[in-house]
BABA-354537 format. One record per atom (N, C-alpha, C, O, CB): x, y, z; residue number from 1; residue in three letters; atom name. Coordinates in steps of 0.05 Angstrom, whole numbers. Atoms other than C-alpha are relative to their C-alpha. Glycine has a CB too. Layout:
% BABA-354537
px,py,pz,seq,type,atom
X,Y,Z,NUM,ALA,CA
...
***
This chain:
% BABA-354537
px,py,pz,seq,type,atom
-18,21,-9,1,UNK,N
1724,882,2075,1,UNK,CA
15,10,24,1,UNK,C
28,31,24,1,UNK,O
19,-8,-23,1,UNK,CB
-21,-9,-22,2,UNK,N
1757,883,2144,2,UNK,CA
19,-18,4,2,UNK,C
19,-43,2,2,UNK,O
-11,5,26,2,UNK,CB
-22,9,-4,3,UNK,N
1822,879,2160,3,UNK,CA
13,-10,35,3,UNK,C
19,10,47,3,UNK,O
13,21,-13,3,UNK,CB
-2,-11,-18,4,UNK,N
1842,859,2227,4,UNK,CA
33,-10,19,4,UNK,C
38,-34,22,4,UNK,O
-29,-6,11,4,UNK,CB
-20,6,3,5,UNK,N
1909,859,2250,5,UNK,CA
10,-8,41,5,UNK,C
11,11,57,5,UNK,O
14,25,-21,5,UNK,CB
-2,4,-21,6,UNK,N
1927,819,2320,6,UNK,CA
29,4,20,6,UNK,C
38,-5,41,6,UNK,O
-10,-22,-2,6,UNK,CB
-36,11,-5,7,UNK,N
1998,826,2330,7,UNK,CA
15,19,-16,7,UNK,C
16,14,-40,7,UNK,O
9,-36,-12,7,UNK,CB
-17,-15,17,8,UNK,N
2043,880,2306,8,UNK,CA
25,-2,22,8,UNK,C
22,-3,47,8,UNK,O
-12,32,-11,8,UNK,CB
-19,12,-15,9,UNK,N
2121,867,2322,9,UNK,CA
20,32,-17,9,UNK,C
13,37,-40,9,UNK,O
8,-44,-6,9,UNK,CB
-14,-18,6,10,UNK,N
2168,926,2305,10,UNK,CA
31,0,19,10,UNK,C
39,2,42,10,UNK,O
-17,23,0,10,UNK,CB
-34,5,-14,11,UNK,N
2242,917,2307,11,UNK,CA
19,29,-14,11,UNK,C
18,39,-37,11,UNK,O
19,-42,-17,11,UNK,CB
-12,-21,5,12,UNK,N
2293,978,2316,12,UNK,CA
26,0,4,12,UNK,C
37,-18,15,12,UNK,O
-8,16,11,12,UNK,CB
-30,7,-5,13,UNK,N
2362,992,2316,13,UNK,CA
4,20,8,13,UNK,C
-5,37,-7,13,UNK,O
20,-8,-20,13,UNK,CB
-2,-24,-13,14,UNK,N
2386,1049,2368,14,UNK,CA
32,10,-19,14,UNK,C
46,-8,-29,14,UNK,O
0,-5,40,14,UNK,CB
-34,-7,17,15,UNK,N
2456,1083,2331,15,UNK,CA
1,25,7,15,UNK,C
-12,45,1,15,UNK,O
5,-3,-38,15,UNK,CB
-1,-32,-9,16,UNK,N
2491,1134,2373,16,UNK,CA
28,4,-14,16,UNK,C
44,-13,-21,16,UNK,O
-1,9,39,16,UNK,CB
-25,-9,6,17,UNK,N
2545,1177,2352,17,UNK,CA
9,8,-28,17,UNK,C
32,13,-37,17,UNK,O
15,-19,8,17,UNK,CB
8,-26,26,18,UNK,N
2521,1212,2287,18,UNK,CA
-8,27,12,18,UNK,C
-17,33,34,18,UNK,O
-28,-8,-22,18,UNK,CB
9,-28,4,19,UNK,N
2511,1281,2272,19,UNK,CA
-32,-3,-7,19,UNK,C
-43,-25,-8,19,UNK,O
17,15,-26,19,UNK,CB
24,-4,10,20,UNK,N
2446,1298,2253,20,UNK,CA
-4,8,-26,20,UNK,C
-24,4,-40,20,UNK,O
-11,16,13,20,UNK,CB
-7,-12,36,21,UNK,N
2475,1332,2184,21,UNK,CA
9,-38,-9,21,UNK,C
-2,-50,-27,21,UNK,O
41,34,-4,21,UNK,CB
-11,36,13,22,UNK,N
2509,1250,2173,22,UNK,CA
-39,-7,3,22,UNK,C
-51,-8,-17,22,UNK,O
32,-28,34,22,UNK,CB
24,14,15,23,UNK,N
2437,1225,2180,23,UNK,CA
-17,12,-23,23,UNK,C
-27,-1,-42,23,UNK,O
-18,-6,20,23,UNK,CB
15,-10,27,24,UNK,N
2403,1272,2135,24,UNK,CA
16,-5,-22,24,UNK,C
5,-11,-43,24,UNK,O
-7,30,-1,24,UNK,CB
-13,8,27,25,UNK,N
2452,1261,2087,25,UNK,CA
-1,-24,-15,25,UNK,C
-9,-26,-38,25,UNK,O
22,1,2,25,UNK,CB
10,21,5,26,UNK,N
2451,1198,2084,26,UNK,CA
-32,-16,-3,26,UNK,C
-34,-38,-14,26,UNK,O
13,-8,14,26,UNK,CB
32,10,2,27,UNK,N
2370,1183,2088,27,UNK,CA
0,13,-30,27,UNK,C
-11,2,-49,27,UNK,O
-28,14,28,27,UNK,CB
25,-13,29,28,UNK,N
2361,1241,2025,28,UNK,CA
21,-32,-20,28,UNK,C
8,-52,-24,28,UNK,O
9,56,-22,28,UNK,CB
-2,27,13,29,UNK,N
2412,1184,1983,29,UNK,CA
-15,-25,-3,29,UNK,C
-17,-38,-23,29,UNK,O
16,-8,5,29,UNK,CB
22,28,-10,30,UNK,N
2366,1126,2012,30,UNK,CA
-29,8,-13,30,UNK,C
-44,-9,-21,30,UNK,O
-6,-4,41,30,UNK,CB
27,-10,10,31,UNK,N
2305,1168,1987,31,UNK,CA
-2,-12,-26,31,UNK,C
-15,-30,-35,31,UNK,O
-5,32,-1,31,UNK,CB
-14,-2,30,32,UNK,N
2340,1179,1917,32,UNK,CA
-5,-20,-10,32,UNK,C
-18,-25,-31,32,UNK,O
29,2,-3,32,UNK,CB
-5,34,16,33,UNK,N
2355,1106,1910,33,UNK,CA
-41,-9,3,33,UNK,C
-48,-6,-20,33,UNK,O
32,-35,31,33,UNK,CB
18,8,-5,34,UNK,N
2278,1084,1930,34,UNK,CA
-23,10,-17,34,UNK,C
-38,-4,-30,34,UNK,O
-1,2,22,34,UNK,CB
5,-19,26,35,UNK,N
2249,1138,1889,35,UNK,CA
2,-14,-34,35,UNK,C
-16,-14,-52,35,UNK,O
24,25,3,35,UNK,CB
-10,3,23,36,UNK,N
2292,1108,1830,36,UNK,CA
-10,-30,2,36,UNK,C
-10,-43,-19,36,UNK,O
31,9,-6,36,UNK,CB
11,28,3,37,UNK,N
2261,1037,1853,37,UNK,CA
-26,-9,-7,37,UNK,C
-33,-31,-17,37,UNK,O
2,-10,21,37,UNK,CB
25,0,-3,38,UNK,N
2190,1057,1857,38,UNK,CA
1,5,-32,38,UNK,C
-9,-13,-46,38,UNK,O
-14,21,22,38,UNK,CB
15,-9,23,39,UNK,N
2186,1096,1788,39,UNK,CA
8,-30,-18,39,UNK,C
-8,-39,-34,39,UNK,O
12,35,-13,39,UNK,CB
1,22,17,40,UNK,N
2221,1029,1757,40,UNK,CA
-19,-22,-4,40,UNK,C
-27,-33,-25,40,UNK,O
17,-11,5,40,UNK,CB
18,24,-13,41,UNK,N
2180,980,1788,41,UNK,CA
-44,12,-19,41,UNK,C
-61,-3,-30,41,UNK,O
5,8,54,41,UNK,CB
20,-12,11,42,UNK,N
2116,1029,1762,42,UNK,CA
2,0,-30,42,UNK,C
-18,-2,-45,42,UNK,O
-3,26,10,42,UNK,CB
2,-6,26,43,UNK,N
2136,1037,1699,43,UNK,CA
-3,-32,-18,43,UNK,C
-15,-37,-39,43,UNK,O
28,17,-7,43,UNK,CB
10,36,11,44,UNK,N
2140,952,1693,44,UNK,CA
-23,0,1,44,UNK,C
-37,-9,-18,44,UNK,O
8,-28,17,44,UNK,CB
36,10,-6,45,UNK,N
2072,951,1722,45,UNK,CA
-23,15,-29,45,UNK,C
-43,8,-40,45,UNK,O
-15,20,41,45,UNK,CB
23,-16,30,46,UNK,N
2045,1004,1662,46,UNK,CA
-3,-21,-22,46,UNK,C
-23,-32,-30,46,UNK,O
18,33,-21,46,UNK,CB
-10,21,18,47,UNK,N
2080,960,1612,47,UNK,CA
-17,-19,5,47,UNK,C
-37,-19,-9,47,UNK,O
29,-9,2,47,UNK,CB
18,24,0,48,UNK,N
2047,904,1630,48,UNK,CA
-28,-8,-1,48,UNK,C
-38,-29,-10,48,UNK,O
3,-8,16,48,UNK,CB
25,-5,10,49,UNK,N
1981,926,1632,49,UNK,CA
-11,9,-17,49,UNK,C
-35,3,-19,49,UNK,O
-9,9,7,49,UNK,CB
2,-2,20,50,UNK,N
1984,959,1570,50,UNK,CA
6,-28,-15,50,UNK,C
-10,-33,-34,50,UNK,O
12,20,-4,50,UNK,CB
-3,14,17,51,UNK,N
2008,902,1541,51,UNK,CA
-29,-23,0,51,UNK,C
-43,-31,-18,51,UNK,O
28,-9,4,51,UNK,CB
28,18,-9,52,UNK,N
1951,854,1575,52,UNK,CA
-24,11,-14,52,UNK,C
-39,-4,-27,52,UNK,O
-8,2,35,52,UNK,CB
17,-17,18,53,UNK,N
1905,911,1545,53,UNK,CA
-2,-8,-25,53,UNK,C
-21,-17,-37,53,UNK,O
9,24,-1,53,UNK,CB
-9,9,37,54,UNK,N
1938,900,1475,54,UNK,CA
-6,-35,-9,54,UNK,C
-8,-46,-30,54,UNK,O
45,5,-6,54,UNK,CB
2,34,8,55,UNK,N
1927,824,1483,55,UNK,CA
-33,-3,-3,55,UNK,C
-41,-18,-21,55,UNK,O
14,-24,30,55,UNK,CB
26,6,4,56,UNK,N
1852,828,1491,56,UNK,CA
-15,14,-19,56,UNK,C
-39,8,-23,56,UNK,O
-12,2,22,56,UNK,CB
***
């Protein structure tokens, strides 16, 4: 199957007047939280397929 993609649009936001220690700090929290979104979000998806499993 191909994919073919005509048009890619990428929007940025320039932000001066951090440290470089303020952004790392703040991105590893942003990780943390995304991390703690992904394994939730995975752990619904198990659930649910086990259960779909259990139904048939």
């Amino acid at each position: 199957m191909t994919i073919e993609v005509k048009q890619m649009i990428i929007k940025s936001t320039v932000v001066s007047g951090r440290t470089e220690q303020e952004r790392v700090e703040h991105s590893e929290v942003d990780i943390e939280q995304l991390k703690e979104m992904v394994m939730e979000e995975c752990k619904e998806l198990i659930a649910e397929s086990l259960s779909e499993l259990q139904e048939r």
